[in-house]
N, C-alpha and C positions, 0 to 999 in steps of 0.2 A: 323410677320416680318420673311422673310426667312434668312437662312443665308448662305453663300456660304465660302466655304475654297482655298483660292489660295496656292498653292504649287510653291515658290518665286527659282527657279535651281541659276538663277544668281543673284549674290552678290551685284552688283553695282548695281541693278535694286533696291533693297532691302533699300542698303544704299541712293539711291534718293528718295524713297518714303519717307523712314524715316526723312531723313533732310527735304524733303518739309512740314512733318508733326510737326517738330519740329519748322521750321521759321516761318513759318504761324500759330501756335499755334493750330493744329489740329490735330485730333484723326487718324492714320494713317487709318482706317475704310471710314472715312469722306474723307480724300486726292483722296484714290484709288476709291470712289465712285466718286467723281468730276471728277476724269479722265476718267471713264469709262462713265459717262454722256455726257463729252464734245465730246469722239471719240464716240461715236453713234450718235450725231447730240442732242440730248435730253436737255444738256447744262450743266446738274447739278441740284443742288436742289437749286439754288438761289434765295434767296427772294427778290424781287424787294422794294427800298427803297419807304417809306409814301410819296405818289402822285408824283407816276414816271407813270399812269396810267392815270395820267391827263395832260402829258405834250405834247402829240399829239394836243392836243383843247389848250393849253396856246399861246397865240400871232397868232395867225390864224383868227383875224379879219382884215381887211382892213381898213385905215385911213376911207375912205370912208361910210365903214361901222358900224365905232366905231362914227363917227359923226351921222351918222344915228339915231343909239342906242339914243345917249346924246340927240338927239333931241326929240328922242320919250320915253323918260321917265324924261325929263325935268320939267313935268305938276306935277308927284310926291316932287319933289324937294319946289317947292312951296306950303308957311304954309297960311292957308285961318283964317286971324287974327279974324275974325267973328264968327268960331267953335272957339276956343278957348275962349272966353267972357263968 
């Protein structure tokens, strides 16, 4: 891990990071790293929440083609009483 030293001239600048560090309950390290991700385009180190990676594919079927589906796996659904004996 490299480490870099900023040299803060103005005060206010200083006092903002800090209260952003202090209301959001983060490490003034972690704030000014979030900021420096977002002005590069980069974004941050954000971890995307459990199955936000599957929500492009969630509802992206067609009536049409959700009937489809229920049609062709409807054969499944039915219990054949004669294995079961």
């Amino acid at each position: 891990m490299t480490q870099i030293t900023l040299r803060i001239d103005d005060p206010a600048m200083e006092k903002m990071l800090r209260r952003k560090a202090k209301e959001s309950g983060k490490s003034l390290n972690k704030v000014v790293l979030e900021i420096i991700g977002e002005s590069s385009g980069r974004g941050g180190r954000k971890k995307k929440p459990a199955g936000e990676s599957l929500l492009e594919f969630a509802g992206t079927m067609t009536d049409e083609e959700a009937a489809e589906l229920e049609e062709a796996i409807r054969i499944f659904e039915e219990i054949d009483e004669e294995m079961w004996k």
